[in-house]
C-alpha atoms as one frame of an Amber mdcrd trajectory, in Angstrom:
protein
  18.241-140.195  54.576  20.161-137.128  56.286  17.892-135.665  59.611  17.905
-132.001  58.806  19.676-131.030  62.240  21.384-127.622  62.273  18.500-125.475
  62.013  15.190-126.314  63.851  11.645-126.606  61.720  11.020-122.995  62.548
  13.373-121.231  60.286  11.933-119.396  57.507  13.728-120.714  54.242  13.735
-119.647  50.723  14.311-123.045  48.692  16.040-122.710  45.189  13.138-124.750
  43.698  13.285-125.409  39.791  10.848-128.223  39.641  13.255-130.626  39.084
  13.374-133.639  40.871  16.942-132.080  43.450  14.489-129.606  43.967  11.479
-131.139  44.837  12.896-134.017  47.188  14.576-131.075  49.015  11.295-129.954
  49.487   9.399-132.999  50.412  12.522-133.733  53.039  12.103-130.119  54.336
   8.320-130.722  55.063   8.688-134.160  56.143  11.282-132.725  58.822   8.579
-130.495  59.956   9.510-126.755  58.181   6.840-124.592  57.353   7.822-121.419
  56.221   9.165-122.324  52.820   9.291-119.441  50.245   9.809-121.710  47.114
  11.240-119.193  44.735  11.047-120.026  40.963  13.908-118.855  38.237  13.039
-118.290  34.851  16.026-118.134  33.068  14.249-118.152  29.167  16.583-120.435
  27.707  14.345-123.034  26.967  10.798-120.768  26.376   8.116-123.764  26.351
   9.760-125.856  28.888  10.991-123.049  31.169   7.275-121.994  30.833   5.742
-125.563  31.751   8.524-125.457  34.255   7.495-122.110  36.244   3.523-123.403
  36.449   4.105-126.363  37.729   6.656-124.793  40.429   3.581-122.257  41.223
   1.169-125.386  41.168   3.038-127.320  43.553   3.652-124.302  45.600  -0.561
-124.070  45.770  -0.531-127.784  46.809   1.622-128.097  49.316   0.765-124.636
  51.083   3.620-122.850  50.370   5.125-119.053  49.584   5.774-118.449  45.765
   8.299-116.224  44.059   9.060-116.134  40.704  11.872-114.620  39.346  12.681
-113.834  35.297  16.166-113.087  34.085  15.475-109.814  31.337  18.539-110.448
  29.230  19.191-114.168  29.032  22.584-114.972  27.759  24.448-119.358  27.288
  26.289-118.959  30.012  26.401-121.026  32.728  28.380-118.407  35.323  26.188
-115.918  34.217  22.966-117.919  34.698  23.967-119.072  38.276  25.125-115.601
  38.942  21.778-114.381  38.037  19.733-116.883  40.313  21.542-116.418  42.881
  21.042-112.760  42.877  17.412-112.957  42.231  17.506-115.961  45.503  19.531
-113.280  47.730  16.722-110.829  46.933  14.178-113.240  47.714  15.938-113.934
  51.124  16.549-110.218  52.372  13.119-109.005  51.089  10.830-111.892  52.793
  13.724-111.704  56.559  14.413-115.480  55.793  17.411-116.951  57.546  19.027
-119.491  54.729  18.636-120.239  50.898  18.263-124.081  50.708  19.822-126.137
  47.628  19.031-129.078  46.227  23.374-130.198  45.981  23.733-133.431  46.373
  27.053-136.029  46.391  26.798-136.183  42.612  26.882-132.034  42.264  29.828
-132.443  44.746  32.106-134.231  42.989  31.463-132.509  39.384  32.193-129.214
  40.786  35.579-130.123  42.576  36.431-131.913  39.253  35.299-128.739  37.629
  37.961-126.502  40.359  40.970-128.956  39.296  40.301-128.512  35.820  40.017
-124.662  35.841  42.862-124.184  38.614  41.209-123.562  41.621  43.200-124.038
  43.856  43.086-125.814  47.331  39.885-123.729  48.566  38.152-124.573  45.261
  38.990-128.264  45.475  37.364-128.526  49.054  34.186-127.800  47.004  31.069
-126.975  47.984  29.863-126.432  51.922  27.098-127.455  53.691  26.580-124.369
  55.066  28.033-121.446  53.380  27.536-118.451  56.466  28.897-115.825  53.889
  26.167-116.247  51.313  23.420-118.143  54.134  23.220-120.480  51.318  22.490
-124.295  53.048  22.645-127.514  51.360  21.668-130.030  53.752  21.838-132.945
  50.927  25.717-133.175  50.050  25.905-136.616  51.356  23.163-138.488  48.865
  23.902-139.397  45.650  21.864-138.425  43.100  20.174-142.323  42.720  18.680
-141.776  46.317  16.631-138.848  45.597  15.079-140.810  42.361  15.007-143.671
  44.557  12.801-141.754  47.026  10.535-139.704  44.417   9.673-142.707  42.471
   8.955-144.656  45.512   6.216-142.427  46.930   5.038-141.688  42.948   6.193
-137.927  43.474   6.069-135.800  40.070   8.862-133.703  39.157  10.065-131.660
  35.757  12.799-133.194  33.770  14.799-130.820  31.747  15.385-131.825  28.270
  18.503-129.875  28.214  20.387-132.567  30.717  21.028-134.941  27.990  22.819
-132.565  25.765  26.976-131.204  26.484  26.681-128.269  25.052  27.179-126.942
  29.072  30.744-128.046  30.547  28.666-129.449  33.727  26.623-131.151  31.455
  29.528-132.413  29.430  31.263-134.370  32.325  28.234-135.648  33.517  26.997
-137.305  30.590  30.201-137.797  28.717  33.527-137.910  31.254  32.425-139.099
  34.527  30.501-142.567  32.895  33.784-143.066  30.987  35.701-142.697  34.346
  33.547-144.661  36.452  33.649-147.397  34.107  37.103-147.730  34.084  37.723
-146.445  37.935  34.773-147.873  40.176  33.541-145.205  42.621  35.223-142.947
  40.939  33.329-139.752  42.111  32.550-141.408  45.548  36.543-140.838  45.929
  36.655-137.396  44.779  34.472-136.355  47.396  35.812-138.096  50.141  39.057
-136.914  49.579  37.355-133.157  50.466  37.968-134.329  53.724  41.608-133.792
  53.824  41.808-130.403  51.634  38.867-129.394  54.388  40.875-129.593  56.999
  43.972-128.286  55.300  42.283-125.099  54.636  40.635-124.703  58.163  44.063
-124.866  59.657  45.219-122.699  57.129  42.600-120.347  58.139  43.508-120.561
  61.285  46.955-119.477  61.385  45.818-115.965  59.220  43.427-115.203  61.590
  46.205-116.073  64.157  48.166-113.557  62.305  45.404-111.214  62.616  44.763
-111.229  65.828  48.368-110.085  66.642  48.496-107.454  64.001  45.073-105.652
  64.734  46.219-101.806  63.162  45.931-103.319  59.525  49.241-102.845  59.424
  52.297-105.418  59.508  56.227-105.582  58.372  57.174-106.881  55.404  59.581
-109.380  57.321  56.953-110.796  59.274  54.577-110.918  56.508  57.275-112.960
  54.039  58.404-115.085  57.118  54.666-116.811  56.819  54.709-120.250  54.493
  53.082-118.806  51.083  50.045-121.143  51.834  49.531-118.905  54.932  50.325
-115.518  53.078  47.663-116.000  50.652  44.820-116.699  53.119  45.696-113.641
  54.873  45.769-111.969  51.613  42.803-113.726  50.757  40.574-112.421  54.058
  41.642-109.306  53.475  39.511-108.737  50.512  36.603-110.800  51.400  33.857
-110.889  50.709  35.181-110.285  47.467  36.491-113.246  45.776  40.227-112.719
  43.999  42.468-115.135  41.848  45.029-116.597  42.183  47.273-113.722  39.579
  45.669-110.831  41.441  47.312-112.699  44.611  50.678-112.978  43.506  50.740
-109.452  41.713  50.236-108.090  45.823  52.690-110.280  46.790  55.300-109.205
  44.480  54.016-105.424  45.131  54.799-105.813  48.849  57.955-107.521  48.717
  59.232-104.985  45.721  57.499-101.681  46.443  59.675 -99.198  48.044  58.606
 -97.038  50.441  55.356 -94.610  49.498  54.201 -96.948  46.492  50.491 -97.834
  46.397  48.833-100.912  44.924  44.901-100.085  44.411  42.461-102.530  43.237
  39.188-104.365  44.366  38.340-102.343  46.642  41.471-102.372  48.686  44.272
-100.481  48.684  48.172-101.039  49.721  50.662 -98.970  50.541  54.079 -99.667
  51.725  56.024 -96.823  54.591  59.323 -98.282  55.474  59.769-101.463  56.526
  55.741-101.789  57.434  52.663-102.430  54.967  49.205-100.860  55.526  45.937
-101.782  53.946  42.362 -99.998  54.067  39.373-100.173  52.081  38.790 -97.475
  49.516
């Protein structure tokens, strides 16, 4: 089992916690590791009314038990959609963080959630930052998931040992969602035919992880030397494309853009002629010259 190393016991926490059993062990770990100040913070996402309801009390229940903070959060206009009902969580978890002053959001991820998510990236096109999947510790978002390196077969290892209840969701078993679809239907088929089939995806992370830390090393490189938000279009172009669209890419973060809005700049700025603006997300381009200037607007 993983020692819980880069933050010590002391940190105040908000832990996704669903009831179910990713959710518990992370708990149980957290507490056996010494943290205290865990604000377990419950989702209601009223897609599944009598379970979702069992759900919720025996999150608050446990809370009770073990000594913990409670939140519970409902989502007003529930849609089937699994963006929308992660997008929703995690807004109601980032409210939970910045109203109670806690330093991280802990996950429950583990090696299995890995591996279906950078199967998921390949499969939607998403690129070489999507395929490096998820990170322990995401400083963006404070979002920590201390548990990426057990597979899922530990943590029901572990639970069962020490008799440890947890909420199973009914839901799991059906493919109506596409997570849910791989898991039950394309990754046994695969790892039948492939042994340790998802064991490879992941470690293969390694290598698009340090790919894309070089990569963002050379844009910030390129940022350092080019401090006026401002650069020439021959300097820009001269970059390998790999490096243009990081740069690109930090320039509008936080926000997240594809991979079309990326190469409609690109052709902007090696097109445009002088005077022409390119406005959108937040940022806007405009081309004097031979030189390219960006702001936010």
């Amino acid at each position: 089992m993983p020692l819980l190393s880069r933050f010590l016991p002391d940190l105040t926490v908000v832990v996704a916690f669903s009831g179910g059993p990713d959710s518990v062990f992370a708990v149980e770990k957290l507490a056996e590791q010494g943290f205290k100040n865990l604000i377990l913070s419950h989702f209601h996402h009223h897609l599944r009314i009598q379970e979702g309801d069992r759900d919720a009390l025996f999150a608050e229940n446990y809370a009770k038990e073990k000594g913990f903070s409670f939140v519970l959060g409902d989502w007003k206009t529930p849609e089937q959609s699994e963006s929308k009902a992660r997008n929703a969580r995690y807004t109601f978890l980032e409210a939970v963080r910045e109203k109670t002053g806690a330093q991280a959001i802990v996950t429950g991820h583990h090696a299995d959630d890995m591996a279906e998510t950078i199967f998921l990236q390949f499969l939607r096109g998403g690129g070489m930052r999507g395929l490096k999947g998820m990170d322990e510790w995401d400083n963006q978002r404070k979002i920590w998931r201390p548990f990426l390196s057990l597979k899922k077969e530990e943590i029901l290892h572990f639970l069962e040992e020490k008799n440890i209840a947890f909420c199973k969701d009914s839901t799991n078993t059906e493919s109506f969602f596409t997570r849910n679809f791989l898991r039950n239907q394309v990754f046994p088929l695969l790892e039948e035919r492939f042994e340790g089939f998802s064991g490879r995806i992941t470690k293969n992370t390694e290598h698009i992880v340090s790919v894309v830390s070089c990569l963002e090393s050379l844009a910030d490189e390129f940022f350092t030397s080019h401090p006026e938000k401002s650069f020439a279009q021959k300097q820009f172009f001269a970059l390998h494309p790999a490096i243009r669209y990081e740069v690109l890419r930090k320039i509008f973060a936080p926000i997240s853009v594809e991979s079309s809005h990326i190469a409609e700049i690109e052709e902007f700025l090696q097109t445009g002629k002088s005077g022409k603006k390119w406005e959108g997300k937040g940022k806007r381009f405009q081309i004097f010259g031979e030189n390219i200037f960006y702001e936010s607007v």
